[in-house]
C-alpha positions, -999 to 999 in steps of 0.1 A, spaced: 85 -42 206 69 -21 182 33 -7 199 8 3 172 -15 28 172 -52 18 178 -74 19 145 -112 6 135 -106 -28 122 -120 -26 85 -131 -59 62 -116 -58 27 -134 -84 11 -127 -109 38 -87 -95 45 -88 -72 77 -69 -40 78 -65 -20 111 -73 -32 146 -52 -62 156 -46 -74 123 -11 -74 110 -3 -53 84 -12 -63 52 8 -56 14 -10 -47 -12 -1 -38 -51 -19 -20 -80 -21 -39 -113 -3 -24 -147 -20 -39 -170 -45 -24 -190 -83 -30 -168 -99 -33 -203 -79 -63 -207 -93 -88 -182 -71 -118 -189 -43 -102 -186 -51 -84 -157 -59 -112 -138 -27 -131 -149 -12 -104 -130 -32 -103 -102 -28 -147 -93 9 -139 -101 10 -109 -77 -13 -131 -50 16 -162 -54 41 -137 -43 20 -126 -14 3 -97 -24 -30 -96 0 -47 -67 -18 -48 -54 -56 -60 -25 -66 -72 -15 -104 -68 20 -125 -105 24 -139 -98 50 -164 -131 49 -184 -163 30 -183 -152 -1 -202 -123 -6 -171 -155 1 -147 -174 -23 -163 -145 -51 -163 -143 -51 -125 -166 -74 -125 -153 -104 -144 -118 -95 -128 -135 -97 -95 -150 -132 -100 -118 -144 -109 -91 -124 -81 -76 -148 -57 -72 -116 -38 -97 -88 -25 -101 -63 -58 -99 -22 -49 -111 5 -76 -88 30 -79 -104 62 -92 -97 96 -100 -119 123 -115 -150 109 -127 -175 97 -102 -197 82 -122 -166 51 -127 -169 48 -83 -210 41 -90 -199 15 -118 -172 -5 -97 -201 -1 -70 -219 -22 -88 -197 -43 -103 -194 -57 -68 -161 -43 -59 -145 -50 -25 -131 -12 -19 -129 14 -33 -97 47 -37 -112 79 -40 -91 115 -46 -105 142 -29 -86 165 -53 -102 153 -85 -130 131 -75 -157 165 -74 -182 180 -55 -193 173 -25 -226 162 -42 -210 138 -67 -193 122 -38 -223 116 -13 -238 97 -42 -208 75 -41 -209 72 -5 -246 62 -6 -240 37 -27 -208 22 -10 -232 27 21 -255 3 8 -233 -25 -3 -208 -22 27 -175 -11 5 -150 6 24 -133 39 7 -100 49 11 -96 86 9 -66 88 -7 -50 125 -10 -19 127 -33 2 155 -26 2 165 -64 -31 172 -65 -50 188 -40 -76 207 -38 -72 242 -51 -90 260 -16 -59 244 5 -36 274 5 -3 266 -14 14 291 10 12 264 41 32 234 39 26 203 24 20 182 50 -8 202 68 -23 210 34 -28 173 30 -39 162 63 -68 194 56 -79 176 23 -80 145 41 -102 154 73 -123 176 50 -133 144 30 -134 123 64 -164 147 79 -181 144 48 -183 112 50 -190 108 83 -221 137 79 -233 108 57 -234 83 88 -205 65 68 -169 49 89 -158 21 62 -130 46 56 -91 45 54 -66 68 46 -38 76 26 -15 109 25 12 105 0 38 123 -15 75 119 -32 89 138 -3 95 121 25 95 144 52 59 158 44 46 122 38 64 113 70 48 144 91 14 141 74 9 110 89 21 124 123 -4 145 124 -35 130 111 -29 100 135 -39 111 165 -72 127 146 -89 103 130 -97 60 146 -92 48 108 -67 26 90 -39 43 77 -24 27 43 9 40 42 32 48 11 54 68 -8 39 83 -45 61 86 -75 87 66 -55 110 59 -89 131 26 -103 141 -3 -79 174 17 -71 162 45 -55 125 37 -50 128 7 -24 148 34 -7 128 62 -4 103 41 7 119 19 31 129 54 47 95 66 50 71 38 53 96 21 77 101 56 102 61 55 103 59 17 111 86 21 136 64 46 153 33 20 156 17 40 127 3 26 96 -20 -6 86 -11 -14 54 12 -7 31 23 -5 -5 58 2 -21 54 22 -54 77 11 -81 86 19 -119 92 -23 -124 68 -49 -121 49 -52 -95 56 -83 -77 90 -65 -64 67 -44 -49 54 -74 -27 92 -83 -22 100 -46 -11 69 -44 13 70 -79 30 115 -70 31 103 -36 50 79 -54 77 102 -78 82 129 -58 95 112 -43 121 98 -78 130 64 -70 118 58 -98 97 73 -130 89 74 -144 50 99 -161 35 137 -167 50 159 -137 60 193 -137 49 226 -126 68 255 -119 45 289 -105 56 293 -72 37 331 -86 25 367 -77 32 404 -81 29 401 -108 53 376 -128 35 391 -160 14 360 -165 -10 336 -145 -30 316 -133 -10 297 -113 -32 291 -145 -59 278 -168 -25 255 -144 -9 238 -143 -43 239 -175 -50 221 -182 -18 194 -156 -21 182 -173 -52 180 -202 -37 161 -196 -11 136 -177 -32 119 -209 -32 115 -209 -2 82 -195 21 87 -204 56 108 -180 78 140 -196 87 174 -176 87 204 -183 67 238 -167 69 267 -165 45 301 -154 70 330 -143 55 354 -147 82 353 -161 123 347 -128 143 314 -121 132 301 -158 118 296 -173 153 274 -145 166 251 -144 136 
């Protein structure tokens, strides 16, 4: 039995995230913001799949300013997800967005962010602090490692906002390497009370990306450490819902959907194995409740399973 680490419970519009609530999946939309039908096409289709929470690029003021027509229509809790102009945050503020993703390494100066906070302060929006390891900060000094460099950017953002009488926050340290990612996490759990949203940036394709993030996601949730999560993907998003519900799963996290026990194949198999076990998978796509099927290949391991 996995024992999770203790976090502020934090309202998402309506979906919890930290305290006793189990760990939620969430997704980022990519379609183009500007184009409201379309993105929220995606988003039902991402919420059918299970997707709990979707976040949204805002590249320029016209994405800012379609927030809220997207919002009025989600299924699904709607997060901003900005980088470098400040003035987008104040917009999806407005637009009556349920969170909001912040960079500390492009978002600017400390006054351009206490604007945002006041604002967020006043409507009750959580922000995620969300540090990418790609882009910090230039005063983090490249000569320490990653990880602490990170978890610095982070808990420099986190006393800002809390100088501002503001707690609606989680937290997010990512990278592609999974041993920083991995260790940032480490260390910034025992320092802050907030929601962690765990992940892996710049994961890649389907063949290596569920991977890399299975590895690192699932060592931090096997530890008791994360809140929510989200498995980055060059493919559509809803196997990124597939991935992330497939992850929590395994450690017995959550339960969605059946769970499927296939004998890897061998010599002393005497059908395709291989041709069945897929066969049955897409069959029980159809499928939401969590019951267990099994495809054996041969008698010693088919009884126990």
């Amino acid at each position: 039995m996995i024992e999770r680490r203790k976090s502020k419970a934090s309202n998402i519009g309506g979906v919890t995230v930290g305290g006793s609530a189990p760990i939620t999946v969430q997704s980022m939309t990519k379609t183009d913001t500007r184009n409201i039908d379309a993105t929220v096409a995606q988003i039902r289709q991402l919420a059918e799949a299970g997707c709990e929470i979707i976040r949204c690029g805002v590249p320029d003021a016209e994405a800012a300013e379609a927030l809220q027509s997207i919002k009025n229509q989600s299924p699904i809790p709607v997060i901003a997800d900005i980088h470098f102009d400040y003035r987008l945050a104040l917009t999806a503020i407005e637009s009556g967005i349920d969170g909001l993703r912040i960079n500390p390494g492009n978002i600017g100066d400390a006054d351009r962010v206490k604007q945002v906070v006041l604002a967020a302060k006043e409507r009750r929006v959580p922000i995620r602090i969300g540090v990418n390891g790609g882009s910090l900060p230039p005063e983090f000094e490249p000569t320490k490692p990653l990880h602490e460099r990170m978890v610095n950017s982070a808990m420099s953002q986190v006393r800002l906002l809390e100088s501002l009488d503001f707690d609606l926050i989680k937290i997010s340290l990512k990278a592609f390497d999974v041993p920083e990612t991995v260790a940032a996490y480490r260390m910034i759990a025992p320092l802050v009370p907030y929601p962690l949203h765990l992940g892996m940036t710049e994961a890649g394709t389907p063949r290596t990306g569920i991977i890399r993030s299975a590895v690192g996601i699932g060592t931090l949730l096997a530890e008791g450490i994360g809140d929510t999560i989200r498995v980055s993907l060059s493919a559509p998003p809803v196997g990124e819902i597939r991935a992330g519900y497939e992850i929590l799963k395994s450690l017995d996290l959550r339960q969605k959907g059946p769970v499927l026990v296939s004998c890897p194949s061998c010599a002393r198999t005497e059908v395709d194995i291989v041709d069945l076990a897929e066969r049955v998978a897409t069959a029980l796509e159809a499928i939401d409740k969590p019951i267990k099927g099994a495809v054996m290949g041969w008698g010693v391991n088919g009884p126990g399973e």
